[in-house]
C-alpha positions as YAML, in Angstrom:
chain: A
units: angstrom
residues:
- id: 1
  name: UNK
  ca: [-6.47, -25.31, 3.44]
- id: 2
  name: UNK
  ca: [-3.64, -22.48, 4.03]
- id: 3
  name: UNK
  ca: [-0.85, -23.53, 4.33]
- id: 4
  name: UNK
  ca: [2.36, -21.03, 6.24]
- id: 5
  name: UNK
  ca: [4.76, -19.75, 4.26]
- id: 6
  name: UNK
  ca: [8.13, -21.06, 4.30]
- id: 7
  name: UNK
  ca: [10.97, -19.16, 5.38]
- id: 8
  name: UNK
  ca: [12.63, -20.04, 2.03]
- id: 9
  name: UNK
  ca: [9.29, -18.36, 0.48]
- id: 10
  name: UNK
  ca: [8.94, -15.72, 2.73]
- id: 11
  name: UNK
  ca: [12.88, -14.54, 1.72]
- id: 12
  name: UNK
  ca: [12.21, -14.97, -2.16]
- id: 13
  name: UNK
  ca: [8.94, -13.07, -1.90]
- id: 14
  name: UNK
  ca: [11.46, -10.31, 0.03]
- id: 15
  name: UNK
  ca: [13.97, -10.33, -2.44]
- id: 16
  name: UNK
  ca: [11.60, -10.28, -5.91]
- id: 17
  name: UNK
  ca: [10.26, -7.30, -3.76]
- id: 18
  name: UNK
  ca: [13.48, -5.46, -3.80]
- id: 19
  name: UNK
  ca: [14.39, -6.67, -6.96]
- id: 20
  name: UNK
  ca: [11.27, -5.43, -8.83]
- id: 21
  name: UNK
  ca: [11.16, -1.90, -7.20]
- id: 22
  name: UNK
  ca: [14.87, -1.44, -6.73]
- id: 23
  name: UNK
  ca: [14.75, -1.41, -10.71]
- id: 24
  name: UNK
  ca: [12.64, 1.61, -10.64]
- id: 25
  name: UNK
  ca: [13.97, 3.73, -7.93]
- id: 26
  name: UNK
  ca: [17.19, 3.43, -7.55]
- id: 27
  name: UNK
  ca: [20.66, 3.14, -8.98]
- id: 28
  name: UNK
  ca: [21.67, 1.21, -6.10]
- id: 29
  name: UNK
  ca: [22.63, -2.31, -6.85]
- id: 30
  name: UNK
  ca: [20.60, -4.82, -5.00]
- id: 31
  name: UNK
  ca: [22.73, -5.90, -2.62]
- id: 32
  name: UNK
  ca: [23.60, -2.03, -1.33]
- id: 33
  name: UNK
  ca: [20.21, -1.87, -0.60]
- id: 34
  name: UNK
  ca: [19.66, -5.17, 1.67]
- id: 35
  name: UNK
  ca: [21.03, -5.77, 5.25]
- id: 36
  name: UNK
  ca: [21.47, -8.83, 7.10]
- id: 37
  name: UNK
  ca: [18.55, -9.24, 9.77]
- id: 38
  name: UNK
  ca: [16.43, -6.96, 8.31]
- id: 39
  name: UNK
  ca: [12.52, -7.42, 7.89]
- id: 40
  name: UNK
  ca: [12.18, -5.37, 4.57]
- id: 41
  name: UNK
  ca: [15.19, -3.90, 2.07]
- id: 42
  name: UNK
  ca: [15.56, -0.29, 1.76]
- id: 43
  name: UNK
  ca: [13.56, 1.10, -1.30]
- id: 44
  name: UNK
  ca: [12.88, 5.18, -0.72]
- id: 45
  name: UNK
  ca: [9.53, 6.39, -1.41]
- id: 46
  name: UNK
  ca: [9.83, 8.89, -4.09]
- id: 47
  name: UNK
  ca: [9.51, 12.46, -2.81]
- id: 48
  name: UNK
  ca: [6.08, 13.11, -4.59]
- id: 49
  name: UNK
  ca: [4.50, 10.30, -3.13]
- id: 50
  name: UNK
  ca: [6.09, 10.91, 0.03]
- id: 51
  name: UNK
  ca: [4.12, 14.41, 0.03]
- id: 52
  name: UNK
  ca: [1.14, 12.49, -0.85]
- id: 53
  name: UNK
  ca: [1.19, 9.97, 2.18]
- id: 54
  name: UNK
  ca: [1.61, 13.14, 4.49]
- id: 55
  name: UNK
  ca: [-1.56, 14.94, 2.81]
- id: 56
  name: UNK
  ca: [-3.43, 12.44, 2.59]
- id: 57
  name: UNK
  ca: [-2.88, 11.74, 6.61]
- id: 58
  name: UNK
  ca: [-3.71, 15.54, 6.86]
- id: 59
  name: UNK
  ca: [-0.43, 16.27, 8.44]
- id: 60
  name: UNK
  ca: [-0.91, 19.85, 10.40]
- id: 61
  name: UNK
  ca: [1.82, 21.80, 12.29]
- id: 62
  name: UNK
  ca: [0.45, 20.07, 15.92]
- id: 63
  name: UNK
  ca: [1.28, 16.22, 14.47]
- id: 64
  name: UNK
  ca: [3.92, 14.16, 15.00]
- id: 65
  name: UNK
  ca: [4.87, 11.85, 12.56]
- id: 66
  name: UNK
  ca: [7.05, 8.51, 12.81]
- id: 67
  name: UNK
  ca: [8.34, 6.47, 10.36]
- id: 68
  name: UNK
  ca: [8.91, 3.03, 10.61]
- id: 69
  name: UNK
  ca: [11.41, 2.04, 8.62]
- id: 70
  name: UNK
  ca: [12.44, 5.48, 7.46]
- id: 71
  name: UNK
  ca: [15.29, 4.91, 5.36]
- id: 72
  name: UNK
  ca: [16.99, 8.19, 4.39]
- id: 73
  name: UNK
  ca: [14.30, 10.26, 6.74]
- id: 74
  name: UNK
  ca: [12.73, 11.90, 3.84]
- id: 75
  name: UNK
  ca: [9.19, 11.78, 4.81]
- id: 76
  name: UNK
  ca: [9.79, 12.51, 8.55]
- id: 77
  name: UNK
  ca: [12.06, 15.66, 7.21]
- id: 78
  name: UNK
  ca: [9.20, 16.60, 4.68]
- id: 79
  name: UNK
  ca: [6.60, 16.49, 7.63]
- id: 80
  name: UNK
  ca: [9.00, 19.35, 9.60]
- id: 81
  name: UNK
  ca: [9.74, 21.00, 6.52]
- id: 82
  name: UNK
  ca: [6.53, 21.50, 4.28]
- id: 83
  name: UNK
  ca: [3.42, 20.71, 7.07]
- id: 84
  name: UNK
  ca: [5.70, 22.01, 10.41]
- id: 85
  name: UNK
  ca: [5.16, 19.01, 12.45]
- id: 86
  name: UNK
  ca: [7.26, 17.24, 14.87]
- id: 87
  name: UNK
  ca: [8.36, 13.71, 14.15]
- id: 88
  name: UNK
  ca: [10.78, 10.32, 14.53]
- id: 89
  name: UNK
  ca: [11.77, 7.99, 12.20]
- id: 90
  name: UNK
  ca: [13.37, 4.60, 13.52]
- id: 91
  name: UNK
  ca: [15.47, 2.06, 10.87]
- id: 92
  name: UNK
  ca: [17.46, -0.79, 11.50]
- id: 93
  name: UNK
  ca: [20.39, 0.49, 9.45]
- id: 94
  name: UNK
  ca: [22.86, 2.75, 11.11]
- id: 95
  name: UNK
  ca: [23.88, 3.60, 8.02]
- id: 96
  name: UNK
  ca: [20.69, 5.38, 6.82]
- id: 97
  name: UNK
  ca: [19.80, 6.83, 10.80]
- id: 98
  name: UNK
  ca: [23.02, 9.15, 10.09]
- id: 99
  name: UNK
  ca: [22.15, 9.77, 6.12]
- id: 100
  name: UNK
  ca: [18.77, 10.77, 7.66]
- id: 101
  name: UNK
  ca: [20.25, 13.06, 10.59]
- id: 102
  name: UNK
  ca: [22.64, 14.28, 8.06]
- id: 103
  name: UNK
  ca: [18.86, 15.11, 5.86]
- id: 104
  name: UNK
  ca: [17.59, 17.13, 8.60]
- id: 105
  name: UNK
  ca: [20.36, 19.01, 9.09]
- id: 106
  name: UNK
  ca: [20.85, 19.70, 5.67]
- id: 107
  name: UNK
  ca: [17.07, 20.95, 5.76]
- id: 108
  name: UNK
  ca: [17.43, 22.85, 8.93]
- id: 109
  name: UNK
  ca: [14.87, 20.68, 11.10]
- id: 110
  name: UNK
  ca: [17.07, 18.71, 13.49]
- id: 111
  name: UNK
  ca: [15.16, 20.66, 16.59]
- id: 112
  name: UNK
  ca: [12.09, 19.03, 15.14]
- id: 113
  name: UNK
  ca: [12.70, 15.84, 14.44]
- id: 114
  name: UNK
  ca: [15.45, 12.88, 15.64]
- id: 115
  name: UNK
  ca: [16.21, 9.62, 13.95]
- id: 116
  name: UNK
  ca: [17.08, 6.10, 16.17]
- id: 117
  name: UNK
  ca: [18.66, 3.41, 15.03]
- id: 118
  name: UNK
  ca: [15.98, 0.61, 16.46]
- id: 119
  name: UNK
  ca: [14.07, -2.81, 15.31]
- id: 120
  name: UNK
  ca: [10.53, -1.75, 14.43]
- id: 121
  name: UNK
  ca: [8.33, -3.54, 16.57]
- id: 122
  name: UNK
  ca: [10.24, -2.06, 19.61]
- id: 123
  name: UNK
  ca: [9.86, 1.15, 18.68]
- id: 124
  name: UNK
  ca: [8.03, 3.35, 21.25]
- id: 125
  name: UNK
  ca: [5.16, 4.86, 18.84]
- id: 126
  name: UNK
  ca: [3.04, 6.31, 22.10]
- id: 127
  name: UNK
  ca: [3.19, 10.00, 21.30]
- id: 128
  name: UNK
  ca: [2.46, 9.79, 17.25]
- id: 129
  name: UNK
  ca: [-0.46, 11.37, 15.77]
- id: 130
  name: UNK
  ca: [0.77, 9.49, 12.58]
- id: 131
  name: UNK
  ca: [2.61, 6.73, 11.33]
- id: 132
  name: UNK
  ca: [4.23, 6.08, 8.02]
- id: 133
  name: UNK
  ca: [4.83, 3.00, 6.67]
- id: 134
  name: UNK
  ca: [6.38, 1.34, 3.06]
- id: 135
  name: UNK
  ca: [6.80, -1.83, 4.54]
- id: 136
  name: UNK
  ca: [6.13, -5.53, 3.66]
- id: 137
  name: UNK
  ca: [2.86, -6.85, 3.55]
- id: 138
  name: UNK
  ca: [3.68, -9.87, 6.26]
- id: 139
  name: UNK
  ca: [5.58, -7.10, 8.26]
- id: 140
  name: UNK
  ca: [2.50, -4.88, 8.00]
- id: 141
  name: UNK
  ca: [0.39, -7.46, 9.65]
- id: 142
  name: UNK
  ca: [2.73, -8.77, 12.36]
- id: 143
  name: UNK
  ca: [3.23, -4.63, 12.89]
- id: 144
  name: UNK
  ca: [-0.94, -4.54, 12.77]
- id: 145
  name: UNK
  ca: [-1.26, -5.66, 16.71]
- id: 146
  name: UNK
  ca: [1.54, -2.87, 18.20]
- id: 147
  name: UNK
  ca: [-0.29, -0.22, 15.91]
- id: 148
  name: UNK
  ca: [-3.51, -0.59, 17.25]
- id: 149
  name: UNK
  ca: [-2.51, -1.41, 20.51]
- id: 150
  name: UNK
  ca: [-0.05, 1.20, 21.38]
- id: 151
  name: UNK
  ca: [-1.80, 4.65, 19.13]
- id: 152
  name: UNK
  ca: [-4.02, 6.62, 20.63]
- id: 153
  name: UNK
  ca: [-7.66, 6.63, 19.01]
- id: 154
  name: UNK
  ca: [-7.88, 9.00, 16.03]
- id: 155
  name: UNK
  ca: [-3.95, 8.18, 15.20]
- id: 156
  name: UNK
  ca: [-3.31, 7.98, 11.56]
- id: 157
  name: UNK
  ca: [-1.80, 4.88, 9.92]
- id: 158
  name: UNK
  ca: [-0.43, 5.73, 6.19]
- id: 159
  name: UNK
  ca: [1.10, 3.05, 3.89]
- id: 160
  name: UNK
  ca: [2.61, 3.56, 0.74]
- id: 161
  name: UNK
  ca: [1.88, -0.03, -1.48]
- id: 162
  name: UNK
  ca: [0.67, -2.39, 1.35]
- id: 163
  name: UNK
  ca: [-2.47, -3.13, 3.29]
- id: 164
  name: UNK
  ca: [-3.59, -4.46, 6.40]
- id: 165
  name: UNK
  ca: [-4.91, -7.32, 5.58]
- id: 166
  name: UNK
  ca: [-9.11, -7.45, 6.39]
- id: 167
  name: UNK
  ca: [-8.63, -4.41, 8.04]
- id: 168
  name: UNK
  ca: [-9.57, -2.17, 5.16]
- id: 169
  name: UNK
  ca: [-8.69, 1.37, 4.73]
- id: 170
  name: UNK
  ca: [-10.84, 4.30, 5.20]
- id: 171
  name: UNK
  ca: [-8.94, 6.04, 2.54]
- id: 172
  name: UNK
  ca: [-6.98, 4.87, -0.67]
- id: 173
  name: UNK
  ca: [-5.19, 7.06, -3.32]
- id: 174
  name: UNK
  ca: [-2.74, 6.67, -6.42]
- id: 175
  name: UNK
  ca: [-0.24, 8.90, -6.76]
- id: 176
  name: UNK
  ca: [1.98, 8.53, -9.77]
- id: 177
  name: UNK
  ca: [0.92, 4.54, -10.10]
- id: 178
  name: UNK
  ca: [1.51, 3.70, -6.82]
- id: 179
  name: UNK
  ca: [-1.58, 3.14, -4.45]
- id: 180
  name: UNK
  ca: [-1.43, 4.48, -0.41]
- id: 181
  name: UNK
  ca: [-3.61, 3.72, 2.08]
- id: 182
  name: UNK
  ca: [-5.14, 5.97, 5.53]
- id: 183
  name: UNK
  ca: [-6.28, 4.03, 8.68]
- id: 184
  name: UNK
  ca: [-7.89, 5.73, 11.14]
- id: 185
  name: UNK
  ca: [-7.42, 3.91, 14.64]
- id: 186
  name: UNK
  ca: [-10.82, 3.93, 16.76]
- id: 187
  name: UNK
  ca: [-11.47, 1.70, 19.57]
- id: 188
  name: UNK
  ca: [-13.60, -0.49, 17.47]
- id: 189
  name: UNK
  ca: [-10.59, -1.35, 15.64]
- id: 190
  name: UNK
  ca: [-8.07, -1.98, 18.64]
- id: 191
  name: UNK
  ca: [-10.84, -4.53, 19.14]
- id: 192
  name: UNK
  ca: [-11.46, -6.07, 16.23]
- id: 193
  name: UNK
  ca: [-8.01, -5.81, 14.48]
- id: 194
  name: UNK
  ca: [-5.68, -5.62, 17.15]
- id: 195
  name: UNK
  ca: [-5.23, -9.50, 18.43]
- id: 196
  name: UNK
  ca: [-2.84, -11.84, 16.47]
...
C-alpha cells in the first residue's frame, strides 16, 4: 500500500533537490537560492538547455511562452530574443521578477515580454501557446490539473528534468545530460489527465 509523503519528507526530498543541482549550477550558496513559502528553490536552467526546451516546443514568432517559475527570465527572454515570440514568466520571488525585468531590458525585449511576481497555480496561463516548466515532480502533478484545464488544445507543455506522472510525453530529449520532456494538450488528455 502507498503510503503519503510526509511533510518532513516532502521538504528533505526539496532540499537534497537543491542541494544536488545547486552543486552543479551555481555558485550560489544554498540558502541564497531558497525562499520561505516557496514550492521549489531557484536552480536556473542552463542557457543551452534552455534553447533546447524552446526548440523542442517548436517555438515560432506567433507563440507565447510562460514560465512558471521563471527565475532570472532567461527562457522567456530567449523565446523574444532568438524565436521572436511573445511571452510571461511568473516567480514567487520579487527578487528574481526584477533580475528578470532587468534581463529583458538588458536584451532589448521588454515590449515583448513582462515578468509578475505571483504563486504558480494562480497564474492566469489562458493565452499561452507554451509553457515552461523546471519544477518539482510533486509540484508538476498538483500543477498537472490547471495545465490541462486552463490551455487551449494543441498548447505545448515543456519540462526540463520532471514528468507528469502516467501522463507520458509525446516527446523526450537529452541535452547535455539532462532529459526534457513535450506534452501536447488534446482534449483526450484534459479528460483523462486533468482530474486530481
Amino acid at each position: 500500500m502507498r503510503t503519503k509523503p510526509t511533510r518532513c519528507s516532502r521538504r528533505f526530498a526539496r532540499l537534497f533537490f537543491a542541494l544536488v543541482l545547486s552543486l552543479g549550477t551555481s555558485s550560489l550558496p544554498l540558502a541564497a537560492q531558497w525562499e520561505s513559502g516557496k514550492d521549489v528553490p531557484y536552480v536556473p536552467t542552463p542557457p543551452n538547455v534552455a534553447e533546447a526546451m524552446l526548440k523542442l516546443a517548436d517555438v515560432k514568432s506567433g507563440d507565447f511562452v510562460i514560465d512558471l517559475g521563471c527565475g532570472d527570465g532567461r527562457i522567456v527572454v530567449m523565446a523574444a530574443q532568438k524565436f521572436g515570440a511573445r511571452g510571461k514568466g511568473v516567480d514567487f520571488s520579487l527578487t528574481r521578477v526584477k533580475e528578470a525585468t532587468e534581463n529583458a531590458r538588458k536584451a532589448d525585449v521588454t515590449d515583448r515580454v513582462q515578468f509578475l511576481r505571483g504563486d504558480l497555480f494562480d497564474a492566469d496561463i489562458h493565452e499561452a501557446s507554451v509553457v515552461t516548466l523546471y519544477l518539482l515532480p510533486d509540484v508538476n502533478l498538483k500543477l498537472r490539473p490547471k495545465l490541462l484545464r486552463d490551455l487551449p488544445a494543441g498548447a505545448r507543455i515543456v519540462s526540463h528534468s520532471f514528468d507528469m506522472g502516467d501522463w507520458r510525453p509525446d516527446k523526450t530529449e537529452e541535452q547535455d545530460g539532462r532529459i526534457i520532456r513535450l506534452w501536447t494538450v488534446t482534449e483526450k488528455a484534459k479528460t483523462t489527465y486533468g482530474g486530481r
